[in-house]
BAKOL-866452 format. One record per residue (C-alpha): residue in one letter; z, y, x. Coordinates in steps of 0.05 Angstrom, whole numbers, plus 5000, padded with zeros to 4 digits. Example, Ala and Ser with C-alpha at 12.3 -4.5 7.8 and 13.67 -1.06 7.14 Angstrom:
2
a515649105246
s514349795273
! end
This chain:
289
x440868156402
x438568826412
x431369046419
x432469286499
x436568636504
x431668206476
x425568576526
x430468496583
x430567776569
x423767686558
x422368036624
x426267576660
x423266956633
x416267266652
x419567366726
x420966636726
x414166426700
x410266926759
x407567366713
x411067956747
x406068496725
x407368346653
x415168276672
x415169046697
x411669316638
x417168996596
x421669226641
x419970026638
x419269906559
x427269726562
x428770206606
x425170736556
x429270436500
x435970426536
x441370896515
x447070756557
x448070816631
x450570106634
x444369816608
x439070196634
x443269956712
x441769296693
x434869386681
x434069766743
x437269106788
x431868656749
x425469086751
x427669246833
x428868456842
x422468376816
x419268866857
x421868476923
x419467826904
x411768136901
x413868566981
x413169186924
x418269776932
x419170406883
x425170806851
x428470216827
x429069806899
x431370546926
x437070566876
x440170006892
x444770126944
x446270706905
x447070146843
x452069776895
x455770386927
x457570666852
x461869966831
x459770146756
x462369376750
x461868776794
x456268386760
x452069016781
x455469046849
x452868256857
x446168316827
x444069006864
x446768626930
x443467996918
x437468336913
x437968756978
x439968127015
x432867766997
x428968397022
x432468407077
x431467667099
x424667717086
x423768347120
x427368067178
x432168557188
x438167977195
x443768507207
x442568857141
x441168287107
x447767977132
x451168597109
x449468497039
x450067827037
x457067867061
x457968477005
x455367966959
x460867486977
x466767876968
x463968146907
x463267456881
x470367196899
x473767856871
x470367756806
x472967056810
x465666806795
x463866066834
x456466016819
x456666826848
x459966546907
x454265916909
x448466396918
x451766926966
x453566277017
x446665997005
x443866587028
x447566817084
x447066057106
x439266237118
x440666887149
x444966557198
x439965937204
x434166537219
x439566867263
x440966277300
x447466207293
x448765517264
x455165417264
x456466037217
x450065747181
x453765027168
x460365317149
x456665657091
x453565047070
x458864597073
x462465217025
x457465196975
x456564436963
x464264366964
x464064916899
x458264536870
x462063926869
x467864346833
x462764556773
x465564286710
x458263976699
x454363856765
x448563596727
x446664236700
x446264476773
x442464006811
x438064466836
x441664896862
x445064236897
x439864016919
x438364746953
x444864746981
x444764047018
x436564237039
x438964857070
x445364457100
x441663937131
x437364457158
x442764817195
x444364117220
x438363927249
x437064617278
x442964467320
x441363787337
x446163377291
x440363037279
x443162347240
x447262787192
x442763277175
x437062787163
x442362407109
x443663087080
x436163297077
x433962587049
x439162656996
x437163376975
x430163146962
x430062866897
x433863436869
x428063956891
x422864096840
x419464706876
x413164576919
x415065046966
x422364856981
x419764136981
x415264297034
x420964677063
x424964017063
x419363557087
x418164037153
x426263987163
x425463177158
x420463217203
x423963567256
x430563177248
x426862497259
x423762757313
x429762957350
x431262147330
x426261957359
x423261587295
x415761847304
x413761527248
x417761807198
x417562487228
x408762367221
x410862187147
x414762807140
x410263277173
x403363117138
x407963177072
x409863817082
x403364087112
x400363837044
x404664267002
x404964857044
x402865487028
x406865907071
x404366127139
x410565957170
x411165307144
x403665117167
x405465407234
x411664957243
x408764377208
x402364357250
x407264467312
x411663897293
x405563447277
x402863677345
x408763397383
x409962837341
x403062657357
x403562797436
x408962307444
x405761827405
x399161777457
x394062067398
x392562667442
x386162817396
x391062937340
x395263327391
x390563787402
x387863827331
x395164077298
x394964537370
x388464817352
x391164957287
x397165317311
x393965707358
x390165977316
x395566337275
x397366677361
x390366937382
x393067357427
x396166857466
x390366517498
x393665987542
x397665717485
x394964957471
x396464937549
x403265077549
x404464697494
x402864007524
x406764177581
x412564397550
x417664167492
x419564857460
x423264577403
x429864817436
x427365487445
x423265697381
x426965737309
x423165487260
x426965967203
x423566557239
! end
């Protein structure tokens, strides 16, 4: 392995771990090193995906839609989209984040490349979840679970299963196929290792037995994901969720305590614990956005 190789690598293991600050030194190091145009585009995707995951931009997140307009080869043409597609979702900007995402896709199946193919559909799943357009969002998911299955060794992906079925059961709760996307979110559960997309998952259970009508499990649910959350969104929704789970229950002291809580993150919106009690909003507000 090559000295730029072997920084590259190192970088990326550093990105893994969250120490992104030593990842980009390692990172411009390579890129110092590099002496082919080939190389030095790879390094460019990984420091610039690295940027995004800190909300950080620079040369490197510029270049890539050069990175994905050139077609040096399709790996780069993935990667470089990939990328652009996560900005994008987490910027909000759903149209050019379903752009790339879709890029991403047809990228993946000309290269012939499943796992490609797995991460583009998990993606533009959410973007279509945050888009609210379920069905599009299902059809994705369904995709990637079916090519998961196909892996010649599932086991070494279960993970990235258990992603897939969280973020399937989501889209099916979001549009109120309540008793299948609760079975699909209960099975993804014990695949999911990360605090945050376990929280994710908890908040989705939550609001799929609610729309059961199973109170207590959606209480269960609810106080599980508020306890791992860390993500404003996900304390929003899971001290809304809590809120009505708590309403129809009677407890109106709880009620108003998860209300309180919300209403807090809407301070501008002074009448909002009011409107609340007297209205369900679940079918109106997307908990993705």
């Amino acid at each position: 392995m090559s000295e730029v190789e072997r920084l590259r690598q190192s970088a990326l293991a550093k990105v893994r771990a969250g120490a992104i600050e030593e990842a980009l030194i390692a990172y411009d190091t390579a890129l110092s090193l590099a002496d082919d145009d080939e190389t030095r585009e790879l390094i460019i995707i990984n420091k610039a995906d690295a940027m995004i995951a800190v909300d950080r931009s620079g040369p490197e997140v510029q270049a890539l839609p050069t990175i994905v307009m050139r077609r040096r080869n399709l790996r780069h043409v993935y990667l470089a989209a990939y990328a652009l597609v996560f900005k994008y979702r987490t910027e909000q900007e759903l149209k050019r984040a379903t752009f790339y995402g879709q890029l991403a896709l047809q990228t993946a199946e000309e290269a012939n490349e499943p796992q490609w193919k797995i991460g583009a559909l998990n993606e533009l799943g959410s973007i279509y979840d945050m888009d609210s357009k379920f069905d599009k969002a299902i059809a994705c998911g369904e995709q990637a679970i079916a090519l998961i299955e196909l892996l010649d060794n599932r086991v070494e992906h279960d993970f990235l299963y258990g992603l897939a079925l969280e973020n399937l059961g989501a889209s099916k709760v979001l549009n109120d196929e309540f008793e299948e996307g609760v079975a699909l979110l209960e099975k993804a559960v014990p695949s999911i290792g990360s605090p945050t997309h376990l929280a994710e998952a908890y908040i989705d259970l939550c609001f799929g037995y609610l729309g059961q009508g199973n109170l207590e499990r959606a209480k269960h649910y609810g106080q599980a994901g508020l306890e791992l959350a860390t993500d404003s969104r996900q304390i929003r929704n899971a001290h809304y969720l809590l809120g009505e789970v708590a309403y129809k229950s009677g407890d109106i002291v709880a009620a108003e305590s998860h209300f309180d809580h919300l209403a807090k993150f809407y301070p501008d919106f002074r009448h909002l614990k009011s409107l609340l009690f007297a209205i369900d909003l679940r079918s109106m507000v997307n908990l993705k956005l």
